[in-house]
C-alpha positions in Angstrom: 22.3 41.8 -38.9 21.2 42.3 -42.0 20.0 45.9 -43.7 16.7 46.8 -43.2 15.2 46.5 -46.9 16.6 42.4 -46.9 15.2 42.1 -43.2 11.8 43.4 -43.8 11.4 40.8 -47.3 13.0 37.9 -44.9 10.1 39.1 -42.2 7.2 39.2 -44.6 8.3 36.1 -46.0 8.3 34.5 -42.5 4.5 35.5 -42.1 3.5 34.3 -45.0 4.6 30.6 -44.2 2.7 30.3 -41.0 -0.4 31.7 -39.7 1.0 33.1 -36.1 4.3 33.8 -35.1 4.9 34.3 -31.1 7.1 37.5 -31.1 9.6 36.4 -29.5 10.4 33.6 -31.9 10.1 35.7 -34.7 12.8 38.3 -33.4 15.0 35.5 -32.9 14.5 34.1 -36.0 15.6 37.5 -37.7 18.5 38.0 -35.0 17.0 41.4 -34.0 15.6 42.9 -30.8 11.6 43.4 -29.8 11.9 46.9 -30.5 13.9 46.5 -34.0 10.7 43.8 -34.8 8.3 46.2 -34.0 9.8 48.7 -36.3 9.9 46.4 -39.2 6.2 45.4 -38.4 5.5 49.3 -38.9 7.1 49.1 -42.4 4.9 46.5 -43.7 1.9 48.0 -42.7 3.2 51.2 -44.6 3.6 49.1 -47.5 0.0 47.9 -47.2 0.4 44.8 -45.3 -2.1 44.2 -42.9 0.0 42.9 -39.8 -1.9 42.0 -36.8 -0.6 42.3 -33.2 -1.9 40.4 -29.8 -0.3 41.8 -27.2 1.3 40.7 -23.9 4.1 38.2 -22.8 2.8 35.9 -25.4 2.0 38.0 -27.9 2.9 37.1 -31.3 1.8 38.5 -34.9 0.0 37.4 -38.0 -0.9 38.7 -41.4 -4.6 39.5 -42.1 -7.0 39.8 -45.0 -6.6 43.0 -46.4 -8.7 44.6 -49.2 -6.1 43.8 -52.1 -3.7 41.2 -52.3 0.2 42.5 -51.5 2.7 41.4 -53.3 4.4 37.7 -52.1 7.6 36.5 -51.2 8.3 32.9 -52.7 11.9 31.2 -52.3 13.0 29.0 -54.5 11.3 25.9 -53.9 8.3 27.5 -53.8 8.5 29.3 -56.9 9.4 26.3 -58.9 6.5 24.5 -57.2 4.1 27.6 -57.9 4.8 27.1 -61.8 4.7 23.7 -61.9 1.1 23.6 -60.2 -0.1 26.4 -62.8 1.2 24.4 -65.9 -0.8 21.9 -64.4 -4.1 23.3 -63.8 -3.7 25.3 -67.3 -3.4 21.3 -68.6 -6.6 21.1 -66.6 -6.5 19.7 -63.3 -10.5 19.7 -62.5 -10.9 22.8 -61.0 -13.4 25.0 -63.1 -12.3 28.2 -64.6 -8.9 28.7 -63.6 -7.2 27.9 -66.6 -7.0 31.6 -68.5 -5.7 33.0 -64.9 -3.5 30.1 -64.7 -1.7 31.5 -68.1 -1.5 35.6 -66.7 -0.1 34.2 -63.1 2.6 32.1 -65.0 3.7 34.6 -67.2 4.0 37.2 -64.4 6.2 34.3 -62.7 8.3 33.2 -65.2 8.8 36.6 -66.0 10.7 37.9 -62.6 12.4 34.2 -61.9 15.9 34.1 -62.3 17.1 32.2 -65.2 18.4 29.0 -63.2 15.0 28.4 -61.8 13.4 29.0 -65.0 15.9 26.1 -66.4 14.6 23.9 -63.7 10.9 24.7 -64.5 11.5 24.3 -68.9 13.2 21.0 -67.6 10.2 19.8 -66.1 7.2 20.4 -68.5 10.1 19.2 -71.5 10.7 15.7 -69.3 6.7 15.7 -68.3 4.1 14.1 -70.8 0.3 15.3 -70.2 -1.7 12.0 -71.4 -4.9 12.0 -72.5 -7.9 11.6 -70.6 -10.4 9.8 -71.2 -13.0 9.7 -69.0 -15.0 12.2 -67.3 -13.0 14.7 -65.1 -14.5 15.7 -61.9 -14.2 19.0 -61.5 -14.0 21.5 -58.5 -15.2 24.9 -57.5 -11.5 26.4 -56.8 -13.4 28.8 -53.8 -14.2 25.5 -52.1 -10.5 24.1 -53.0 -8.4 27.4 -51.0 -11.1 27.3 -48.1 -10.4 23.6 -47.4 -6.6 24.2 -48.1 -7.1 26.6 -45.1 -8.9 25.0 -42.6 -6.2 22.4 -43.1 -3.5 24.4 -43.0 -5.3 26.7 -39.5 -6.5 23.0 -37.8 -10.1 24.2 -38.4 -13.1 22.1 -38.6 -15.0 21.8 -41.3 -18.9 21.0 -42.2 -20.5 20.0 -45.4 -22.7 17.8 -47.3 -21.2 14.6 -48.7 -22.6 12.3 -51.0 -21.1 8.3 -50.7 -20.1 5.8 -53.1 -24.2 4.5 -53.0 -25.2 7.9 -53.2 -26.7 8.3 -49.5 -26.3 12.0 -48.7 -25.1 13.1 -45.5 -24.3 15.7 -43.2 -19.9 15.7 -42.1 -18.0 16.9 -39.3 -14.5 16.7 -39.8 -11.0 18.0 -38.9 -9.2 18.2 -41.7 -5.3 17.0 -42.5 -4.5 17.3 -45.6 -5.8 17.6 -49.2 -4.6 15.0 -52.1 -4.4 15.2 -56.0 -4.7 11.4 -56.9 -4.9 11.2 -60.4 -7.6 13.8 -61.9 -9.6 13.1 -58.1 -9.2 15.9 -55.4 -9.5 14.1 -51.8 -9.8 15.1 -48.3 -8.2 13.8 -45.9 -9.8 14.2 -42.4 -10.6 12.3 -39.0 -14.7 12.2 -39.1 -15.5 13.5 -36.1 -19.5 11.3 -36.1 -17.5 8.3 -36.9 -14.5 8.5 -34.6 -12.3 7.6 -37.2 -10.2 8.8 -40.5 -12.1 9.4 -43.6 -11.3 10.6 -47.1 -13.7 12.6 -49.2 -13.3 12.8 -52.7 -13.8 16.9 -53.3 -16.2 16.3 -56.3 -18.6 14.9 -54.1 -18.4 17.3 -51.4 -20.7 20.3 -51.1 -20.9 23.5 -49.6 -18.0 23.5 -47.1 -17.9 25.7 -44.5 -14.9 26.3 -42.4 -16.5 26.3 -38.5 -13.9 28.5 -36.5 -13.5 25.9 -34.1 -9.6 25.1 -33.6 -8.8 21.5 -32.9 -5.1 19.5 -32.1 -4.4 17.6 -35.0 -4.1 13.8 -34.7 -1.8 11.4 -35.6 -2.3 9.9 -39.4 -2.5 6.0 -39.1 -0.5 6.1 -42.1 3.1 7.2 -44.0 0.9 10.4 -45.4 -2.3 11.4 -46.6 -1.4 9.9 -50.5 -0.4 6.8 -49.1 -4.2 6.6 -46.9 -5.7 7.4 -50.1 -4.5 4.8 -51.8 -5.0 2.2 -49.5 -8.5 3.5 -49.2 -9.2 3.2 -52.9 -7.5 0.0 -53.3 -9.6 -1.7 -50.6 -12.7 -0.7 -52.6 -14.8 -3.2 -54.4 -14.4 -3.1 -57.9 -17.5 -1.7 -60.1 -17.3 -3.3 -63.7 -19.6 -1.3 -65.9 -21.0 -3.6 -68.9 -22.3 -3.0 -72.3 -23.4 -5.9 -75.0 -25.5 -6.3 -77.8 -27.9 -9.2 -77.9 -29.3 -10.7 -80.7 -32.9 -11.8 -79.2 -36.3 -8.9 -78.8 -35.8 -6.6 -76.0 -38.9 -8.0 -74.1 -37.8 -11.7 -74.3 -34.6 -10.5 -72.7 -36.4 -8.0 -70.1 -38.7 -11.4 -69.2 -35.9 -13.9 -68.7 -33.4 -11.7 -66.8 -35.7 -9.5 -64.7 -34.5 -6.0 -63.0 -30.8 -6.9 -63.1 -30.0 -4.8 -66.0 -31.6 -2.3 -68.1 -32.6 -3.2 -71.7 -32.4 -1.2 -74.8 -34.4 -1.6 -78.1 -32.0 -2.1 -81.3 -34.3 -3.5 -83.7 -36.6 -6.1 -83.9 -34.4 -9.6 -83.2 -31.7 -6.9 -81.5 -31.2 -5.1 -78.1 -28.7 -3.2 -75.9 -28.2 -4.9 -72.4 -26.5 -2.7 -69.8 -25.7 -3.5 -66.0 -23.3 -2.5 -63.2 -21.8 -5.1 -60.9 -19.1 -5.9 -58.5 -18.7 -9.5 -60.3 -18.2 -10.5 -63.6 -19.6 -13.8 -62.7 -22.7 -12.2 -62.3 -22.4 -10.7 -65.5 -21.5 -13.9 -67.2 -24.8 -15.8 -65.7 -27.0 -12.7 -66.5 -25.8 -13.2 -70.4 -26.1 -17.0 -70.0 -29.5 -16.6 -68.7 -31.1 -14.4 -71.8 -30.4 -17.7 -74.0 -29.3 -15.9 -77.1 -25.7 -14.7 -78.8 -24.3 -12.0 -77.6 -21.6 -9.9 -78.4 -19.9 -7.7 -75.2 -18.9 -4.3 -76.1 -17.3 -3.0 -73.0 -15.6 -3.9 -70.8 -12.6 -6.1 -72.0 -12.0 -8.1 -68.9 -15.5 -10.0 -69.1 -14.3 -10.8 -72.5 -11.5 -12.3 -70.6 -13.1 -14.0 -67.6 -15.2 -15.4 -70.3 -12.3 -17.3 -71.5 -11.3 -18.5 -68.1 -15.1 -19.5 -67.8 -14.8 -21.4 -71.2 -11.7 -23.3 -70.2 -12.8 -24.6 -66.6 -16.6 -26.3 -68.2 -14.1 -27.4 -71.1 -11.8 -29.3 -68.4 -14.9 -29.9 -66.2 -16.9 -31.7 -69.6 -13.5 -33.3 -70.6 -13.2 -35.0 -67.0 -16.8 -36.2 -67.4 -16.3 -37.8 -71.0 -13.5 -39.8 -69.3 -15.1 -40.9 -66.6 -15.4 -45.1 -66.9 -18.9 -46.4 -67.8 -20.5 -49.8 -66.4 -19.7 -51.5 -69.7 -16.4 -50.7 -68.9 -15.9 -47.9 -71.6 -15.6 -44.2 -71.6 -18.3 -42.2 -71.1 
């Protein structure tokens, strides 16, 4: 057995890693007896830890919310894994304000860690290379971020508002799995309980969660994990091309001869900026092709592309034609 000061850190750290522990697990888990447990439980809450107790044959124990927060036990792993998260967010990982208590909570870590962790955490921000973003990052409200973490981790339901893809709002009803960082996009990953079916909710367009109370048995994932769901989510999606040119003919000519397709910008007089959104760049293509005057595309660089393919298929398709036999008995 092992003295009491190691036993009571290897206890607290066992009720920090789940939310109940039956008691008679927990004693076993520690090699001690009921009564030796129920000692050490004391301790903590002498210490400040508030240790709840449910009493009876299946009685078990759990810590609580207190009014401050106690000090934690990590292990390794999660040390390293604590650090690495913080370098991250301090990078900025899309959850607002966090990044000047991300630097105080890392220094206070790397402080205390022992020297061959610390060589495993320098090893990983040297080897790791932060690249530039640029496009917007969505960002989070880090309240709503730990009170989804929760629910997931307690198999809690969950309620909130949820705005789609087409930007219908709706109400959601979901038991949650398991949150995932997919580039700079927070999801959720949950079964929708309206739907019958799994969902995932990107965070940034989630609002005001609210954890329900209601305890639920979590399913089975029809997937390897929640990152792999994700992905197979997004990569099923229709692609959005978002399209910028300049063209060289007055704005109202071009708002007469391609209607409410796109939206149409004055330059100058013999000048305007065309802009549109659309799942096809054909589409795009005959929308240009339709305002019968030069353009030049400023964004994105795959329509510049597909016009290329475009050009070479009517080039075959007119070259075909021009050798096509003729009555006479020539070429056309």
């Amino acid at each position: 057995m092992a003295n009491t000061s190691s036993r009571t850190l290897r206890l607290l750290s066992l009720l920090q890693t789940r939310r109940y522990w039956p008691g008679a697990e927990l004693a076993g888990r520690l090699e001690v007896s009921s009564r030796t447990l129920r000692r050490d439980i004391d301790r903590l809450r002498e210490l400040g830890y508030p240790v709840e107790a449910q009493r009876g044959l299946d009685g078990g124990y759990q810590l609580a919310a207190g009014a401050v927060l106690p000090p934690l036990v990590l292990d390794d792993e999660e040390a390293v894994a604590l650090s690495v998260g913080l370098q991250t967010a301090i990078q900025g990982g899309g959850v607002v304000g966090i990044e000047e208590s991300s630097v105080r909570a890392l220094a206070k870590i790397v402080q205390v860690m022992p020297s061959r962790l610390r060589r495993r955490v320098d090893a990983l921000a040297a080897m790791t290379v932060a690249a530039p973003w640029n496009g917007p990052t969505p960002t989070i409200d880090p309240n709503d971020l730990a009170s989804i973490a929760q629910a997931c981790r307690d198999a809690e339901r969950l309620e909130f508002g949820y705005t789609a893809r087409d930007g219908a709002w709706s109400d959601r009803r979901v038991e949650p799995h398991r949150m995932v960082l997919l580039g700079r996009r927070w999801y959720l990953v949950a079964w929708d309980m309206d739907r019958t079916d799994w969902r995932s909710f990107r965070l940034d367009r989630l609002s005001r969660p609210r954890r329900t109370g209601a305890q639920f048995v979590p399913r089975e994932l029809p997937a390897v994990d929640a990152a792999e769901f994700v992905r197979r989510g997004i990569d099923s999606l229709p692609t959005r091309h978002d399209v910028e040119a300049v063209v060289h003919a007055p704005a109202p000519v071009v708002r007469s001869r391609i209607g409410p397709w796109a939206t149409v910008e004055v330059i100058d007089d013999g000048r305007c900026r065309l802009r549109m959104t659309s799942e096809s760049l054909d589409w795009v293509l005959v929308t240009l092709g339709q305002t019968g005057a030069e353009f030049d595309v400023v964004s994105p660089p795959a329509a510049i592309d597909y016009a290329r393919e475009w050009i070479e298929r009517i080039g075959r398709a007119v070259e075909r034609h021009d050798r096509r036999p003729t009555t006479d008995g020539g070429t056309s």
